[in-house]
N, C-alpha and C positions, 0 to 999 in steps of 0.2 A: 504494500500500500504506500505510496505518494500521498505528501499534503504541504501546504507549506500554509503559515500563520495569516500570509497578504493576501489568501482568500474571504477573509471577512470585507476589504474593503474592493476586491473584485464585484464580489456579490451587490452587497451597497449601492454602489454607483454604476450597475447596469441596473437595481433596480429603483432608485433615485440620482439621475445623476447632475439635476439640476438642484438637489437639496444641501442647502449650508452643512457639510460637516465640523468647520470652526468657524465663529463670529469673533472677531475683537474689535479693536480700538480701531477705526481707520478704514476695516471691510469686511470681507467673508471670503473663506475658500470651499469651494461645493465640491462633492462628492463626486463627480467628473474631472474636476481641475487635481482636482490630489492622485485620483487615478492615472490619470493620465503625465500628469507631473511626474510622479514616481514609477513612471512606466520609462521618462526618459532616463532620469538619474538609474534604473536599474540597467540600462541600455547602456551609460555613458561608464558602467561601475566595469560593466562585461568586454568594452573595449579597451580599458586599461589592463584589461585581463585579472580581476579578481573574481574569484573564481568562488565554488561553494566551499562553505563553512572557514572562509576566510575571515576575519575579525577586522570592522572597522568601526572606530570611537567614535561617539556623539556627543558634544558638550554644546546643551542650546536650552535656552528658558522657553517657556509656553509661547512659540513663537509658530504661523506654520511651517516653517524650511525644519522644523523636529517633526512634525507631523509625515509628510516630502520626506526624509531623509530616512523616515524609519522604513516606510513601510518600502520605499527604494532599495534598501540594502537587504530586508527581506524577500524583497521580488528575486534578485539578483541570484538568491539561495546564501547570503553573508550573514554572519551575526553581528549584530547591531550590541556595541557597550558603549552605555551612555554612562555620561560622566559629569558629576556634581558640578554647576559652572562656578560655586567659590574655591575648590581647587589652589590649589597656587604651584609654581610649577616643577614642583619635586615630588609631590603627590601625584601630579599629571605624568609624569615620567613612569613613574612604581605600576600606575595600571596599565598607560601603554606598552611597558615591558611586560609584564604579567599577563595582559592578554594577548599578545601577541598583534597589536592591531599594526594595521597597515595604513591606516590613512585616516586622520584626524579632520572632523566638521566642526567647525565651533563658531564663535560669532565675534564681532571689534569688540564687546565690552570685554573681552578675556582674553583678548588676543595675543598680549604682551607676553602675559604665563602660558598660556596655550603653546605658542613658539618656544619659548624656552623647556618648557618641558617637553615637545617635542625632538626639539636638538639633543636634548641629554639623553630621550628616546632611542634617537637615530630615525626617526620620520622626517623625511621629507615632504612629502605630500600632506600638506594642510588646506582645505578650504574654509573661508571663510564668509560670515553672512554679515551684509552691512556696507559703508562706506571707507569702514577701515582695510575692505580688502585690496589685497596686494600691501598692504606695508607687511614684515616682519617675514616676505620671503612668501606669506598664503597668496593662494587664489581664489580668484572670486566664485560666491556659491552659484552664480549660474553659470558658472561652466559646468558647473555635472546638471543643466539643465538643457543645456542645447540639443537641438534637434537632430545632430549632425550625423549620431552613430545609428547602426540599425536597429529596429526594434529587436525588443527577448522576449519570449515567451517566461511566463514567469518558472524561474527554476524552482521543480518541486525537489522536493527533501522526503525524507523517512519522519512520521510523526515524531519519533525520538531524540532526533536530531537537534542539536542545541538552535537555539532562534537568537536568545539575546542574554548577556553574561551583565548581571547587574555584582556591582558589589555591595559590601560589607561596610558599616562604618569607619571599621579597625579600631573599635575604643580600647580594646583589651589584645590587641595585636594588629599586624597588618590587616590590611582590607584583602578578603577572601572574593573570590567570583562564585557566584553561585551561578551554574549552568541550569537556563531556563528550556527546555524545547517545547516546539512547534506544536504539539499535543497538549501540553500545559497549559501551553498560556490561552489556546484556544477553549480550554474547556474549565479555566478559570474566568473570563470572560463569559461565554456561553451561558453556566450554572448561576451563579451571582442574579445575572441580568435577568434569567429568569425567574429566580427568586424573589424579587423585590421587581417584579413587573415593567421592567425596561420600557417604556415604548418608542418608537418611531418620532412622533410629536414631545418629546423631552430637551431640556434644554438643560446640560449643566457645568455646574461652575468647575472651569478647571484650574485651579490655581494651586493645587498640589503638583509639587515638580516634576514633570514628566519623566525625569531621573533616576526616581525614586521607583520604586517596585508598584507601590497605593495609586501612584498618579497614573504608572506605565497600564497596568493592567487593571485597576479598578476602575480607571476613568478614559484613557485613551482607546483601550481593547474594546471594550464594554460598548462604549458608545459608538463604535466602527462598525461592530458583530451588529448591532440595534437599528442602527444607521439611524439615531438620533443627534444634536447638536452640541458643540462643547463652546463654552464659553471662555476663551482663552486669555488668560490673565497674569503677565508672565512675573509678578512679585504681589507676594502676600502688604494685603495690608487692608485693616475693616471700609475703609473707604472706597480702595479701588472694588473690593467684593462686592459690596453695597452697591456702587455701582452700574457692574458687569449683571448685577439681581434684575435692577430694574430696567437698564437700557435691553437685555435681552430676553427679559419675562423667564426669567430662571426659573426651574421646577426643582431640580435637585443640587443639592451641596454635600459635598464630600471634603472633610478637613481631620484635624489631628485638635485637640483637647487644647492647645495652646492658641488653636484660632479661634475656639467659641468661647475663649476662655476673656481674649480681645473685644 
């Protein structure tokens, strides 16, 4: 059996593809632009020649080019490790060595340590999202968006097959990768959503870090597999949520005990 995880949002956006999958500040990206986006980046990953179950690092706040980038490097058959953007760049080094990645996305507000920990790395290859790209040696993020290379069909994997390596705090030793697969996440997503009656017409708040395991798969997965809306808010703070509630008629909130606590 074949499967790979970016069939939640294959499904989705042939069966809504003009529906907002993320609203924020400024616009919307639909459920066809993200498909099809990450249909190029999975395209542009396969003629640099990375190949399956190669590992490549994502350091981006609730922004769409994380949305785009994930589910890209999952098309691709890649495992996606996404990486804390307050980081600084010695810690940025310890998981790109540790997982092996090959090619670092990150964004200008982190770019300074994103490089530097990539040099200590030994990565070259850094893109980056923003106006700050091209200083510090990165390339800009549409370049893995151009049109240039040929389409993929999306590389399946074995349901077992690792999807995405999130880590470990490291409070009580280094940061561990915990290997996620293909199978998991999808039916960590799947169950949940079904539990608590996900629908279609939902709108939620996503300003838990997509970094993080809570935001990756209880908010980003969830809402793909549902092909409901996420409300994208890329720093916690009672005003921006409040906000993000009312400007996009939010139906659910998902946070940690120190946000309701705000």
């Amino acid at each position: 059996m074949s499967f790979n995880l970016a069939v939640i949002l294959s499904e989705s956006a042939h069966a809504a593809p003009d529906k907002p999958v993320a609203v924020f500040d400024g616009g919307q990206l639909t459920y066809g632009q993200l498909d099809q986006a990450s249909d190029r980046l999975a395209a542009n990953l396969a003629a640099a020649r990375i190949g399956a179950g190669e590992r490549i690092a994502l350091q981006l706040p609730n922004i769409p080019q994380f949305l785009i980038s994930y589910f890209g490097i999952l098309k691709a058959g890649a495992v996606v490790v996404p990486l804390n953007v307050l980081l600084r760049a010695p810690e940025i080094a310890y998981h790109l060595e540790d997982s092996g990645a090959l090619i670092l996305i990150t964004w200008e507000g982190v770019l300074a340590e994103a490089a530097k920990g990539a040099e200590a790395a030994g990565i070259g290859a850094i893109f980056a999202v923003g106006h700050a790209a091209g200083a510090a040696g990165a390339m800009p993020f549409e370049q893995l968006l151009d049109g240039t290379a040929p389409p993929l069909p999306m590389v399946m994997r074995q349901p077992a097959d690792t999807a995405v390596i999130v880590y470990t705090s490291g409070t009580t030793g280094q940061p561990k990768g915990a290997e996620l697969t293909h199978i998991q996440l999808y039916m960590n997503a799947d169950i949940p959503g079904r539990l608590f009656d996900v629908r279609p017409d939902d709108v939620v708040v996503t300003v838990l870090p997509l970094f993080h395991v809570f935001g990756l798969s209880s908010i980003l997965d969830v809402c793909v597999r549902f092909a409901c809306t996420m409300s994208l808010v890329p720093r916690f703070t009672p005003a921006a949520v409040l906000a993000a509630v009312q400007r996009d008629r939010a139906t659910i909130f998902e946070g940690v005990p120190t946000m309701f606590a705000d």
